[in-house]
N, C-alpha and C positions, 0 to 999 in steps of 0.2 A: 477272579480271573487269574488264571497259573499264569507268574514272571514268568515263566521258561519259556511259554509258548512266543513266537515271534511268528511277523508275518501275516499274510492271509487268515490264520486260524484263529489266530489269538486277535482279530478285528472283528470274525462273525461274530467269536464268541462277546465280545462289548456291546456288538449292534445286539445283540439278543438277551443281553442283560441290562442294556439302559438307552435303547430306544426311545422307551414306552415312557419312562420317569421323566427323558429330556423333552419330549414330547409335550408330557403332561405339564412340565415346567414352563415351555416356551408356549402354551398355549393358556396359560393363568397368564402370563407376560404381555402376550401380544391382544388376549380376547378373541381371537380369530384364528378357525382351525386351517384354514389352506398357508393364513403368514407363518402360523406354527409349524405346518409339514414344509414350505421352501425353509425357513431356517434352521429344521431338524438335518435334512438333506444339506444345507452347507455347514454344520456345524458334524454333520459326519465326514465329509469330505475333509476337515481338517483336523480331525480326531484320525483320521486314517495318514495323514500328510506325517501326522508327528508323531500317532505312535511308538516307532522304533525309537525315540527322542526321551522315551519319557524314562525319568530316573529311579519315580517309584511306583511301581505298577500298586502298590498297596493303598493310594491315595488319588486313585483313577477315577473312583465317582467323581471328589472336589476339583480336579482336573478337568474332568468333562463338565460340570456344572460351569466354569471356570468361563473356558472356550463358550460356552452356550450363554451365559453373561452378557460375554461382550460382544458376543454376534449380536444379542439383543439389542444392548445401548447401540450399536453400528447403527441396525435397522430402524430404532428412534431416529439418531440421531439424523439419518436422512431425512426421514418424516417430519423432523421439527418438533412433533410432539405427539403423545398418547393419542391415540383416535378414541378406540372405545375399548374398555376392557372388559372383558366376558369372563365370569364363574363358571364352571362346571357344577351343576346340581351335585356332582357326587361329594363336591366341598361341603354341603349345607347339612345337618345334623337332621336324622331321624332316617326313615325308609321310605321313599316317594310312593314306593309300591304299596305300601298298607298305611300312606294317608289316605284321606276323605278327598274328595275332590275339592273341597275347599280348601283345606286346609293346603292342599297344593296350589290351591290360584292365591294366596297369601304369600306361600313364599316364591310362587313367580313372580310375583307383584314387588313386591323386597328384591327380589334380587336385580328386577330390571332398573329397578331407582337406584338403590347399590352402585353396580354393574355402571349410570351414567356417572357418577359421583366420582369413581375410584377415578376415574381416566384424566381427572384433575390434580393428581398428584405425584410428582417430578420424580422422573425416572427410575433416581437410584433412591429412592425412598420405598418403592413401589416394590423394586426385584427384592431389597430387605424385606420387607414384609411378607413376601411370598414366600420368600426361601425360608425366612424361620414360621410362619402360621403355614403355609401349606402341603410346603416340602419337609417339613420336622428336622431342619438341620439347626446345630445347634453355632453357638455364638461364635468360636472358633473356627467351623469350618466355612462359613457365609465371610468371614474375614480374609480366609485364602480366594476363595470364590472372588470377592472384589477386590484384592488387591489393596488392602485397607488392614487397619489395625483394628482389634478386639475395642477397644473404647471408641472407635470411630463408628462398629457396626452399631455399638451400644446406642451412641446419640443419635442414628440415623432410624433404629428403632423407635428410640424416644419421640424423636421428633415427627418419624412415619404416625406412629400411633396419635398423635397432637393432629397431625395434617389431615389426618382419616376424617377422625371427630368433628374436625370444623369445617370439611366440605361436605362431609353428612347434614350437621346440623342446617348447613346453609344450605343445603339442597335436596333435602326432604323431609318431608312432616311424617313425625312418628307420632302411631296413636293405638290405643285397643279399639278393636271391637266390639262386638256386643258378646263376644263369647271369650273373650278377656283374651284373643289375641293381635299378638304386638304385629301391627299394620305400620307402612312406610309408601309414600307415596310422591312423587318429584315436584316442589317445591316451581312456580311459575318464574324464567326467567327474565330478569329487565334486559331490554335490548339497549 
């Protein structure tokens, strides 16, 4: 984005270079694509409010991630808690299009056990993990993003990744199949 531009031009041109990323962030966030377009839609309303505001047009992604953060925890925080968190297939490794149809109802099957799992684990745990595995931002900029220190995002990794592993294990059985692959399936809960 050119510093110089101010104004109306220099907002298209943002809405048209990170729409789609904020998009795709707030909807790994939320699981759900209509909470992810109302929060993309207020997270550009305030991206458009503050623009002229900002000091370093050079640091505009982490700024827009930033704002998009904490619309996020907002919109938890009304909620009380994670509902359900949804992957995009396009997260999951290989090419859907030239698997076997099996091999596709294995990782739908994964993903939807997945998918109920993650939704068990607190907030800012959750957006860390996102931002550094899905988004590829690296450890410093997830630290401006939350308004946290470099060793702070560090433990909340550490510990996201600890949290992941032991709502997994406790809620779904992983096993092979008969053609050696790794199958995940939701684990019966006590009421």
């Amino acid at each position: 984005m050119d510093p110089n531009d101010a104004g109306v031009d220099s907002f298209e041109l943002f809405v048209r270079q990170y729409s789609k990323p904020l998009y795709n962030y707030l909807k790994k966030l939320t699981g759900i694509g209509e909470d992810a377009e109302d929060l993309l839609q207020e997270v550009l309303i305030k991206i458009a409010e503050r623009l002229p505001d900002l000091r370093d047009p050079a640091k505009i992604k982490t700024w827009a991630f930033r704002i998009a953060t904490n619309t996020a925890i907002d919109f938890f925080r009304k909620r009380g808690k994670f509902d359900q968190v949804e992957f995009d297939e396009s997260l999951l490794d290989g090419d859907a299009a030239n698997s076997d149809i099996e091999d596709e109802a294995v990782v739908n099957e994964m993903n939807e056990c997945i998918r109920g799992e993650m939704g068990r684990i607190a907030p800012l745990y959750h957006t860390t993990l996102v931002l550094y595995y899905f988004e590829h931002m690296a450890v410093p900029e997830i630290a401006k993003i939350c308004d946290i220190s470099v060793p702070a995002v560090k433990i909340r990794l550490h510990r996201g990744k600890r949290l992941l592993n032991r709502v997994l294990t406790e809620g779904c059985n992983f096993y092979f199949d008969k053609n050696s692959n790794m199958r995940c399936s939701s684990k019966p809960r006590q009421q």
